[in-house]
C-alpha positions as CSV (number, residue, x, y, z in Angstrom):
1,X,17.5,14.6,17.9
2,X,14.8,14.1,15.1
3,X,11.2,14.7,15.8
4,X,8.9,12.7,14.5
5,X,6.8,15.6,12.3
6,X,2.6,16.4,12.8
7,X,2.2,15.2,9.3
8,X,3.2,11.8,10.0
9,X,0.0,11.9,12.5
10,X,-1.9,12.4,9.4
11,X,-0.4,10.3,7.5
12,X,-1.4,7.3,10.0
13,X,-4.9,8.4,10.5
14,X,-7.8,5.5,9.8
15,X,-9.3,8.0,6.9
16,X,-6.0,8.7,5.3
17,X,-5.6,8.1,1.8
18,X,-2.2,7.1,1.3
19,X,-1.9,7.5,-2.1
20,X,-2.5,10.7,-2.6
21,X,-0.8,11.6,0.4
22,X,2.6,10.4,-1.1
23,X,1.9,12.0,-4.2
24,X,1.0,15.0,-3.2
25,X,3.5,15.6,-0.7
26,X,5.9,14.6,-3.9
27,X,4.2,17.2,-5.8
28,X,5.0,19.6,-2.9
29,X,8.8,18.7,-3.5
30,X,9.4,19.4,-7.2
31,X,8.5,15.9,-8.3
32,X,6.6,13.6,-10.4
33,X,4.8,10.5,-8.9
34,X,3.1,8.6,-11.4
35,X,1.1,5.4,-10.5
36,X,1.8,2.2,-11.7
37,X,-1.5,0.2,-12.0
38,X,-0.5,-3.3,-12.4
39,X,-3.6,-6.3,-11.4
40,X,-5.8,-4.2,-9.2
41,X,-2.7,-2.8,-7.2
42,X,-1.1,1.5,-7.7
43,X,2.9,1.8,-7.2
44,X,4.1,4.9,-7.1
45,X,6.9,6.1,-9.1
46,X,9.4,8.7,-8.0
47,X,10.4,10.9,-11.2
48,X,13.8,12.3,-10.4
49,X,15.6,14.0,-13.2
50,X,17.9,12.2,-15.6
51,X,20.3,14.8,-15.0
52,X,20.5,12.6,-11.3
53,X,21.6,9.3,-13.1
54,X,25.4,8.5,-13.9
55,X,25.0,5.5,-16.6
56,X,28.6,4.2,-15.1
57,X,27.2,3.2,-12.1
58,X,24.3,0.5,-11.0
59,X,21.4,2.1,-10.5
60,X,19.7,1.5,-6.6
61,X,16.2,0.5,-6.6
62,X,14.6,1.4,-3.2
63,X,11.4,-0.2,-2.1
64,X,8.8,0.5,0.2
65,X,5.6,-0.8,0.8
66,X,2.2,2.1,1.6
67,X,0.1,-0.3,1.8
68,X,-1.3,-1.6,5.9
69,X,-2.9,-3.9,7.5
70,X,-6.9,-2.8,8.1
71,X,-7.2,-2.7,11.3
72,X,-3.9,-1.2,12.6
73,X,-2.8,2.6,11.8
74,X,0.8,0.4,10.3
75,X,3.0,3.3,11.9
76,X,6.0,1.1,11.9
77,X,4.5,-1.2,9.1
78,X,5.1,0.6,7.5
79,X,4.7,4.2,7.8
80,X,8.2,4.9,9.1
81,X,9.8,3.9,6.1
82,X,7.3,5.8,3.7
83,X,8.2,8.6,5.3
84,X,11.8,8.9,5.6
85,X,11.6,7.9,2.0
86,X,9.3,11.1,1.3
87,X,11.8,13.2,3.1
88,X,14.5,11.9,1.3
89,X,13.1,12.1,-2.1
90,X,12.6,15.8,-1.4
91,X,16.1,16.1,-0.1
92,X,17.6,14.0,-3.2
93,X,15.8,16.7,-5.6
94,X,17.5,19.6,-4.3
95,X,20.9,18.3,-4.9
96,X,23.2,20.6,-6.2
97,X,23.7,20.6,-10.3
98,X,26.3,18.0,-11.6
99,X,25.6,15.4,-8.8
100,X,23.7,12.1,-9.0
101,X,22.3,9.7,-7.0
102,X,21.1,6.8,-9.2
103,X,18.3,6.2,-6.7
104,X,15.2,4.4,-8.5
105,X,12.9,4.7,-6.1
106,X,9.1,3.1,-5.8
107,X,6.0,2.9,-3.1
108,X,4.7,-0.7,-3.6
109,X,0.7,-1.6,-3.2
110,X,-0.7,-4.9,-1.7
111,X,2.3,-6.6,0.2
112,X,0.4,-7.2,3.0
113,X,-1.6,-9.5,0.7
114,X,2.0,-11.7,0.6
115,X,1.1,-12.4,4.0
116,X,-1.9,-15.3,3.5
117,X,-2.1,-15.5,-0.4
118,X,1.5,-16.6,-0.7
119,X,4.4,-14.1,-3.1
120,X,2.5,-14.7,-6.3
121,X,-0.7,-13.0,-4.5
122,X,2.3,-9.6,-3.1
123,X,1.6,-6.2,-5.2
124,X,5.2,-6.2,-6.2
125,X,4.9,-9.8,-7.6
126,X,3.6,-8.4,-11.3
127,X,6.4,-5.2,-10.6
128,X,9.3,-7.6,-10.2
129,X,7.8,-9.7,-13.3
130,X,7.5,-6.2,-15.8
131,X,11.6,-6.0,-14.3
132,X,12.2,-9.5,-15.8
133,X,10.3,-8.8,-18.8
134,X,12.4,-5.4,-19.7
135,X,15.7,-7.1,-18.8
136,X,16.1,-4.9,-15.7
137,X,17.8,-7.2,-14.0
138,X,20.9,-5.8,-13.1
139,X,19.9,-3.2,-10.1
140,X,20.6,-3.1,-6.7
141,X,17.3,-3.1,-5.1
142,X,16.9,-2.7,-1.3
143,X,13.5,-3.4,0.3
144,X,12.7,-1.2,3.5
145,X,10.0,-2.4,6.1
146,X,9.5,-1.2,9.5
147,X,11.9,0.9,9.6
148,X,10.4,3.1,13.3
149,X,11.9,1.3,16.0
150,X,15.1,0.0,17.6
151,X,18.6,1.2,17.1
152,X,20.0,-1.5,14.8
153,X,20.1,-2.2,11.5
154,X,18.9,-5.6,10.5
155,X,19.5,-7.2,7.6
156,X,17.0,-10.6,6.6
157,X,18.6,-13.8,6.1
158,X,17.7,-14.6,2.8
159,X,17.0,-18.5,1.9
160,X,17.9,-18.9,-1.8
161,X,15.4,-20.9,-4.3
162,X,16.7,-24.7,-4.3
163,X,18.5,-24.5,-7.3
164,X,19.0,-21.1,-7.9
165,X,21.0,-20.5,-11.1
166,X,25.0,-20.0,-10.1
167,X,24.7,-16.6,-11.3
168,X,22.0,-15.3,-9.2
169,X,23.8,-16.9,-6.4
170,X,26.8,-14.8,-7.4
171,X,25.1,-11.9,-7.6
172,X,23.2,-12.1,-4.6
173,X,26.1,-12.2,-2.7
174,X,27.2,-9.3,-4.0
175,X,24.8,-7.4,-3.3
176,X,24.2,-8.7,0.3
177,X,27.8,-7.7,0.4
178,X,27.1,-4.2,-0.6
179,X,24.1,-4.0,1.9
180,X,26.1,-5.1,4.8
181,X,29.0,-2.6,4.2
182,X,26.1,-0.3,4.0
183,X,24.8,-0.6,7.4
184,X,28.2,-1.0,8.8
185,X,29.0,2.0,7.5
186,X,25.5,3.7,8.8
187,X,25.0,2.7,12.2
188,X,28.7,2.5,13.7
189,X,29.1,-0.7,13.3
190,X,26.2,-2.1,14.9
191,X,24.3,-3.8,12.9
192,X,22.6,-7.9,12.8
193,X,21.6,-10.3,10.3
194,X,18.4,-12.1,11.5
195,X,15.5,-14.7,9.7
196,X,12.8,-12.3,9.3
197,X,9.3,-12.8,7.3
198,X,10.2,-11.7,3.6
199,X,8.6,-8.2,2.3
200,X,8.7,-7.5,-1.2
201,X,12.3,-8.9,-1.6
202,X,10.2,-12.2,-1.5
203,X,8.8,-11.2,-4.9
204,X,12.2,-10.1,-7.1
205,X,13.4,-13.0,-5.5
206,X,10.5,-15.5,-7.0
207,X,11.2,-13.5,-10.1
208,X,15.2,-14.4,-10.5
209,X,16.0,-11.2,-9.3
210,X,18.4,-10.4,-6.2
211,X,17.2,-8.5,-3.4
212,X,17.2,-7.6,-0.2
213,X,15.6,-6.4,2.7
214,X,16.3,-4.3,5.7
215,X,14.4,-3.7,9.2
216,X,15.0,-2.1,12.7
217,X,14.9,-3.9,16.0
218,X,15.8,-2.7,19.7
219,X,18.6,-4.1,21.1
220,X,17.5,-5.8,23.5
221,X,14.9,-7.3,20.9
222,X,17.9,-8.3,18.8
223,X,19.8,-10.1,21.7
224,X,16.1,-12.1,22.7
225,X,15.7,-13.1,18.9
226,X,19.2,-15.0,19.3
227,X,17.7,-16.9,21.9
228,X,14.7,-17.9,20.0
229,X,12.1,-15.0,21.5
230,X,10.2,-13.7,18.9
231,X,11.0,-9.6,19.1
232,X,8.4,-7.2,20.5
233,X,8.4,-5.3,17.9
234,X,7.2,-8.2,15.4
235,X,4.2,-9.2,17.9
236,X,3.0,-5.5,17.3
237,X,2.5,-5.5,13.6
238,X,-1.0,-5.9,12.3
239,X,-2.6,-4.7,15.6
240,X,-3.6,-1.5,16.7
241,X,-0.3,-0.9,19.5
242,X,1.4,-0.3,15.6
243,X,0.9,3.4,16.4
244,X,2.9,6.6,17.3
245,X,3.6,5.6,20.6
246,X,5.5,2.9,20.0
247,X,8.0,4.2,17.4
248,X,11.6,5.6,18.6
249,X,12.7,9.1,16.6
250,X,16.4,7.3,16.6
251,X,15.4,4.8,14.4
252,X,14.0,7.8,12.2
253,X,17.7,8.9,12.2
254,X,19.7,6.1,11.6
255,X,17.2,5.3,8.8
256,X,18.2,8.4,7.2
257,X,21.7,7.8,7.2
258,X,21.3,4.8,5.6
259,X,19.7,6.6,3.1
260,X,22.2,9.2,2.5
261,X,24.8,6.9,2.7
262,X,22.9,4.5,0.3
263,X,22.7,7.8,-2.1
264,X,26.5,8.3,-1.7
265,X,26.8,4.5,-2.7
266,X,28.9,4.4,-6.5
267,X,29.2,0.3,-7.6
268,X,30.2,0.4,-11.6
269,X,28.2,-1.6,-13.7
């Protein structure tokens, strides 16, 4: 059973500064972690070695916002994922020689600020536009959020722009594909696909870029939100019962095998 570590305490603490939190437990790990300034906002970027990147294969973009909501410690939202992301970074750089992972992986700033200014206001929003801009448009990016509680895998129902471009349809649905073997795959087949309030898919989306984004719900949660009941776990965010208390270590396991199974994921370009 995984236990949820003392650092994570700190990590949640009113006083904590996230940022260099991340980068120096990165630091710790072998790796670089350089910030991204972009409109006010700091992403962190995961260095891994190029010696980690097959050019065959697609490389996976993984996405996590640091970033919380003032007046709640933002364990689930959305500590948890930060976290298992840390732990997996770390893990990734200790692979043995010759294998890769093709994980591009970045700690977004400011998408809580998507939440009453609209996408254009989300950190990611100028991120996913520097993608465009460098014709990176081609990745497979999975957003995390609130990824500490429950026992199955939820992938967000993703509403398309009206008129989307046949293309991105296409891929889209390859890659929601991809993400729902994933889980399948992760979570012994238990695994739902629910409307959920867009993270910083919502802003590769805006951008023309596919993306998609994965949560965590109990399921008993899961079997209320079929019924119209908005989930427990959703009530909590932004207020201060978003703490320690109310996270479930098994989520912190599952989350890591979707990680390691994401790693393991090969798709040719």
């Amino acid at each position: 059973m995984y236990t949820i570590p003392s650092e994570f305490n700190d990590f949640i603490a009113q006083n904590c500064d996230r940022e260099a939190f991340i980068q120096d437990y990165l630091t710790k790990a072998g790796l670089e972690a350089p910030v991204l300034q972009m409109e006010g906002k700091n992403h962190i970027y995961v260095k891994f070695p190029q010696t980690q990147y097959n050019s065959m294969f697609r490389i996976k973009t993984v996405i996590a916002h640091y970033d919380r909501f003032t007046t709640s410690p933002g364990a689930n939202d959305n500590s948890a994922a930060v976290f298992c992301l840390m732990q997996w970074a770390a893990a990734l750089m200790r692979l043995p020689t010759g294998q890769f992972h093709n994980i591009r992986l970045i700690f977004t700033d400011g998408e809580e600020l998507g939440a009453a200014g609209g996408v254009a206001e989300q950190g990611a929003f100028p991120l996913a536009q520097v993608f465009r801009r460098l014709g990176i448009t081609n990745d497979d990016i999975f957003v995390f959020d609130c990824m500490g509680r429950g026992d199955v895998p939820i992938l967000t129902q993703t509403i398309l722009p009206p008129r989307a471009p046949t293309r991105f349809v296409k891929d889209f649905s390859a890659l929601e594909q991809r993400a729902a073997n994933l889980l399948q795959a992760s979570a012994n087949g238990r695994w739902f696909c629910l409307p959920c309030n867009y993270s910083d898919n919502a802003s590769f989306i805006a951008n023309g870029i596919p993306a998609v984004a994965i949560t965590l719900l109990p399921s008993a949660e899961v079997t209320a939100a079929t019924r119209g009941e908005l989930p427990e776990t959703w009530q909590l965010l932004h207020t201060a019962g978003d703490n320690l208390a109310s996270l479930t270590p098994q989520s912190f396991e599952i989350f890591h095998n979707i990680l390691n199974n994401l790693a393991a994921l090969k798709t040719l370009c």
